[in-house]
N, C-alpha and C positions, 0 to 999 in steps of 0.2 A: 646740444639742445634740440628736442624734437619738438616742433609746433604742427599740433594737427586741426584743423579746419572743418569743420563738421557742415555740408553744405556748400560743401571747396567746387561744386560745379555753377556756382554764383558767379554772372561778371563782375562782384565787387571784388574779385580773387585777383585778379592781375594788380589791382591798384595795392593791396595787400602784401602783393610779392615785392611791388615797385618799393615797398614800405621797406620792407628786409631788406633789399640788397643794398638799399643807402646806408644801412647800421650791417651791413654785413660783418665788418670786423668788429663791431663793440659787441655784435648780440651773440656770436659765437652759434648761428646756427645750425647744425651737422645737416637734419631731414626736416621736409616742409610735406605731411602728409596732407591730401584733399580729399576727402570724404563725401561721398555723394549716391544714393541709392539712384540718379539720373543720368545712368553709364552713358549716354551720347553727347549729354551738353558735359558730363567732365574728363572724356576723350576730349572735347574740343579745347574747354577749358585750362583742362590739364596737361595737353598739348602745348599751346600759346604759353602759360605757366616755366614750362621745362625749357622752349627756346628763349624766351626770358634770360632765364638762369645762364643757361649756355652760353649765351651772348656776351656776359658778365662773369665768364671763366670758370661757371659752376662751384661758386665758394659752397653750396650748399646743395643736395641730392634733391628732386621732387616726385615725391612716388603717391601712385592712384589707387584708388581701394573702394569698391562698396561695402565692407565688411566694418563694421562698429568696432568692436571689439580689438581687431587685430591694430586698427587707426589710433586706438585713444592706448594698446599699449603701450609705457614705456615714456608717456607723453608728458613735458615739462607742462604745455602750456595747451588748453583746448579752446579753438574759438568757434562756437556756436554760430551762424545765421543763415538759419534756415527757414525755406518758406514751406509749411507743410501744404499741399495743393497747389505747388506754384501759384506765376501771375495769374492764371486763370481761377484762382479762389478768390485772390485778390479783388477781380474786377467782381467775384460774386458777394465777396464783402460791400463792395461800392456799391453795388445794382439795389441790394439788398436792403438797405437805409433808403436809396431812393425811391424803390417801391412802399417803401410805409411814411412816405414823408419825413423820414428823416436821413440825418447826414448821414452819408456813407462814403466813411473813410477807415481805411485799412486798420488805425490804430485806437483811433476813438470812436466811442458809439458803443453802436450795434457790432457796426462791422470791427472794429476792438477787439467786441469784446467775443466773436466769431473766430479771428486769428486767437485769440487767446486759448479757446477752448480747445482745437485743432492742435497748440503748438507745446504745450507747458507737459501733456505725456510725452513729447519725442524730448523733449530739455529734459524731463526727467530720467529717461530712457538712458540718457546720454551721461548724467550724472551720477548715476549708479553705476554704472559700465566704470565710470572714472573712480568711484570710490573703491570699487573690485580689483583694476588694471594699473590705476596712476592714481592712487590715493592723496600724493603730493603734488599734485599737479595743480595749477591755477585756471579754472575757466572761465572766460571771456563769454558773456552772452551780447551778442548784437540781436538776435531775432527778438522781435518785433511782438506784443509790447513788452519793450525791454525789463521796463521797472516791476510791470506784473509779474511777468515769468518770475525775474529771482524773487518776488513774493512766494512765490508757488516753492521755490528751493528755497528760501529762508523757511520754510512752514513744513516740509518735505525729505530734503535729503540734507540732513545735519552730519558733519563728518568732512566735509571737502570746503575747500578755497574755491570762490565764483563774486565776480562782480558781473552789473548789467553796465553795458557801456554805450555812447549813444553821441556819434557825433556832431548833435546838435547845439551844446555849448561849447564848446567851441568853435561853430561855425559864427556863433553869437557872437562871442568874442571877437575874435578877428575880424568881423563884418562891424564890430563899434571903434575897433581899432582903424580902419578903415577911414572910416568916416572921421574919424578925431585929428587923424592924419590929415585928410584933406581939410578939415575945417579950421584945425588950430593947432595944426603943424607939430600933432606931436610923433617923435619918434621914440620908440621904444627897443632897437635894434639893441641887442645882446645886455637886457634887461631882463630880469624876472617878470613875471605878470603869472599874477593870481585873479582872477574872475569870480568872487562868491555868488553859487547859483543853489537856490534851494526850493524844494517841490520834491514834485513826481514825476517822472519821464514824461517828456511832451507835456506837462503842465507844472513848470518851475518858475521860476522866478530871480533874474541878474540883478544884485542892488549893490554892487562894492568890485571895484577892479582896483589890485595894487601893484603899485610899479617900484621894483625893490623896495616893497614894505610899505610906500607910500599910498593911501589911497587918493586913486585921480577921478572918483565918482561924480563929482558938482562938472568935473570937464567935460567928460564922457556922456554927463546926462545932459550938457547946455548943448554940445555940436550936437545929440542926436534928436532935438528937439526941433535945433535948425533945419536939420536934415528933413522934419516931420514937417514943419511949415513951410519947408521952399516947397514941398509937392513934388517932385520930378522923381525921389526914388519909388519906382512901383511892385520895389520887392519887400518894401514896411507892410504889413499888413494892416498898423493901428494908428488912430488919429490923435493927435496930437493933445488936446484935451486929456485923456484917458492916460498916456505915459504920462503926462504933468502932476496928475492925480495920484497915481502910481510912485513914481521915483522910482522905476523900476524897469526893468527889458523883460516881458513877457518873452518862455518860447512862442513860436510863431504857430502852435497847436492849438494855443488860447485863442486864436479867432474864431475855432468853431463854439465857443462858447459864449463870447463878446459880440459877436456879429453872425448872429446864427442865422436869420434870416437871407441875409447878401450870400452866406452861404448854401443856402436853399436851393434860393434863385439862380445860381450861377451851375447847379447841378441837372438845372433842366435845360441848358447848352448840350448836357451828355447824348450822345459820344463825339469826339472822346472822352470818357474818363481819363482817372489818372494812371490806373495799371493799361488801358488800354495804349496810352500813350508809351507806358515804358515795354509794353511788349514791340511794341513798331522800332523803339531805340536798341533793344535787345535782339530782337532780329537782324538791325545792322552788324552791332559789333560783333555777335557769333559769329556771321559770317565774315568778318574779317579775320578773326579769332583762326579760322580757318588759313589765313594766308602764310604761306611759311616761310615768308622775307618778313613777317611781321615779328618784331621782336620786343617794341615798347606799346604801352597803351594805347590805343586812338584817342584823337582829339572827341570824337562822339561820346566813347564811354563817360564824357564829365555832365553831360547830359542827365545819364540816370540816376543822380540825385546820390546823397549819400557822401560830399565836398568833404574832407580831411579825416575820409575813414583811416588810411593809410596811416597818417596821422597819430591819431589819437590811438590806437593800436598799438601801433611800433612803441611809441613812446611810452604807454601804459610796460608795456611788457620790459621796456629797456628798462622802466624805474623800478622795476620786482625784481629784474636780475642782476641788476646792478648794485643794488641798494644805495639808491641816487639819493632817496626820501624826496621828488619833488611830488609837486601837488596836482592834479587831476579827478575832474566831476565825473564819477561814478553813482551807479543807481548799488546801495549798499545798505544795511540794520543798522541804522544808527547809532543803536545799544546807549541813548541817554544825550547823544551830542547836543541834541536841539532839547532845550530845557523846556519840560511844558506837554511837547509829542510821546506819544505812546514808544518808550525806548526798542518795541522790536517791529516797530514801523520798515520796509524797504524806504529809501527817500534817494533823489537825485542830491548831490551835494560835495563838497571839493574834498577831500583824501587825500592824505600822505599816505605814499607809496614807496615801501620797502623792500628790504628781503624777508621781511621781519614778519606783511603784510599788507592791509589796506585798515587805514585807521581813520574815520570818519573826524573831519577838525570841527571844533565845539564852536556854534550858531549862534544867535536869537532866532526864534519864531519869528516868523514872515507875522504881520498885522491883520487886522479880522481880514478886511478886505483880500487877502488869499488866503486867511485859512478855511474859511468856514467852504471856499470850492475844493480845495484839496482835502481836506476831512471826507465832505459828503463822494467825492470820487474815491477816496480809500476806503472807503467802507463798501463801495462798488466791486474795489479789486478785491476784498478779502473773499466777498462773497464767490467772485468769479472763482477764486482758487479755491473755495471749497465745492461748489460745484464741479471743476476737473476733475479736483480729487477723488472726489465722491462718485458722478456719473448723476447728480443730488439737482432733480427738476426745479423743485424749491427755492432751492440756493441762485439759481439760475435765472429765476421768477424774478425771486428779490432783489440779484445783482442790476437787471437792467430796470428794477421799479426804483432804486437808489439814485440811478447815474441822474445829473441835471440832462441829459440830450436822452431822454427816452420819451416814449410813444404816450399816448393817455395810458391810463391805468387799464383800461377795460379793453387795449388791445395789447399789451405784452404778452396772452397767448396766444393772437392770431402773428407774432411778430417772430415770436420763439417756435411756434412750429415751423415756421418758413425757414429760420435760421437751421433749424434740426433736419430739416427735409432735404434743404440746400449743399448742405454737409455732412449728409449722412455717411459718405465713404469714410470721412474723418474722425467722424464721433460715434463709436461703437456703442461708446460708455453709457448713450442718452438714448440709444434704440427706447428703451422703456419709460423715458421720458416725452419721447416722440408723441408714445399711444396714451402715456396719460395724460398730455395735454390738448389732445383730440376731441 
């Protein structure tokens, strides 16, 4: 099996390796190719990566490439996460939102819908390459927004296997498993658990966890409400009223929508932001990355966010090749599963995972109260993908005159030129949207 890494000069790469060499004998890895057009951070990278391995008797090759083509030859498995402009686009996505008074975060918003438009030609880039080099091969998208991207391939490049994958539900999960534990003792050690999570990446929604079959939803939701009234965890973002109301586990991206304002205000603390923070953590651990007695992760790397990518990865891919059929939330076409939704909607939601494929398990619709935000933000993403696509100022216009977190009406051109000017190395395709929005 070849797994190749598309953006393999990422520090989420070592914890990725950490992933494989614990499945080393079930996954039958031969090469773990790293892919990165950023030859010094994936020397460092891919360095730290290969002593890894070696450390661990080399069950598996690790070989370096800037070259696309020759990386995704041959490739069972491709996984995408890539930051097009690095952290430093990042922190201009952030600055970005807070210069026109609004949020500015990487994946929602402005700044969203900035990485988006930057990132969805290089995913495509990437996916054609695979329908030419590794037509069978399965691609993994982690880059960032996860669920838009594979809109953009759902809408784009028909012909290849790609899920968007996002280890946010499952951070959910185990974080209410957590909690249930300490509150009412429960244990789930060498039990199934199913978590139904249904939405759009970074705006989904937990209402059903099953423990072989069983759902333990009324338990789940009584500790985490406790958890919500003692006050002392201060990594809940939401008050307690609001999940009562709910009967549900928002992701924790729904507070920019819930609590917009607090989040306003806590933007004008900046700096730091929040890329400016992970470049301060990212500069530790390259330069450990550097050290050649280092051989497992550093305790820092858990810092920079991103808790059971490893995780969710390994296991995604162990269940394709295995043909295990377990269940895991992917951002996938529902193709009808949620009765009601537009059947070639992208949605986050749990799948059975086979050899066979990834087969969306049939839902109910979420109730108004999340549909009618997830609607109006879908209709945000189409349009974003059809402005990529296109290079379509219009589309562009429209997408962020849709989103609920946009500017007045009367300044998304003075909001969209800044976006286009800010990014201009990135977005060739808008040069002539640039001037007609002048």
């Amino acid at each position: 099996m070849k797994i190749t890494i598309v953006g393999g000069g990422s520090t989420y790469t070592p914890e990725f390796v950490s992933g494989l060499l614990s499945r080393r004998e079930s996954l039958g890895v031969h090469e773990l190719c790293l892919m990165d057009i950023a030859l010094e951070r994936l020397d460092v990278v891919g360095g730290f990566a290969k002593r890894m391995v070696s450390a661990q008797g080399d069950p598996f090759r690790v070989t370096t490439t800037s070259d696309l083509r020759s990386a995704i030859a041959g490739a069972d498995y491709v996984v995408t996460q890539v930051r097009v402009g690095g952290m430093e686009a990042r922190k201009a996505d952030e600055y970005l939102g807070m210069r026109h008074g609004l949020i500015g975060q990487e994946t929602t918003g402005v700044g969203g819908m900035a990485k988006a438009l930057r990132t969805i030609p290089v995913i495509l880039e990437v996916a054609r390459t695979m329908h030419e080099l590794a037509p069978d091969a399965l691609l993994l998208n982690f880059a960032n927004p996860a669920g838009l991207v594979v809109e953009a391939l759902n809408r784009a490049v028909p012909g290849i296997q790609f899920v968007g994958v996002c280890n946010g539900p499952f951070s959910i999960q185990q974080n209410l498993l957590d909690i249930a534990a300490r509150r009412r003792g429960l244990n789930v050690a060498g039990q199934s658990v199913v978590m139904h999570t249904l939405g759009l990446n970074h705006l989904s929604f937990s209402n059903a966890m099953l423990v072989d079959g069983q759902d333990i939803w009324s338990l789940i939701m009584s500790a985490y409400l406790e958890e919500l009234h003692d006050g002392k965890n201060t990594h809940i973002p939401f008050d307690a009223d609001t999940i009562s109301a709910l009967n549900m586990v928002p992701s924790s991206y729904l507070q920019y929508f819930y609590y917009t304002q607090r989040k306003l205000a806590q933007q004008q603390n900046w700096p730091p932001s929040r890329a400016e923070q992970v470049m301060e953590i990212e500069a530790v651990t390259l330069s450990q990355f550097h050290d050649v007695n280092l051989h497992t992760p550093p305790p820092e790397l858990m810092q920079r966010g991103g808790a059971y990518y490893s995780t969710v990865a390994t296991d995604l891919i162990a269940s394709h090749a295995g043909n295990l059929g377990e269940i895991h939330t992917m951002n996938v076409r529902h193709n009808g599963a949620v009765a009601g939704w537009s059947p070639d909607w992208v949605l986050e939601m749990p799948c059975r995972v086979d050899a066979s494929g990834i087969t969306p398990l049939e839902l109910p619709a979420l109730p108004p109260v999340c549909t009618g935000l997830i609607t109006q933000v879908k209709m945000y993403e189409l349009l974003v993908v059809e402005a990529a696509l296109n290079g379509d100022r219009n589309a562009a216009y429209s997408a962020l005159l849709a989103h609920p977190l946009r500017p007045e009406a009367d300044q998304i051109k003075t909001v969209l030129n800044d976006l286009f000017a800010t990014h201009s190395a990135y977005l060739p395709q808008f040069a002539h949207a640039a001037r007609a929005l002048s």
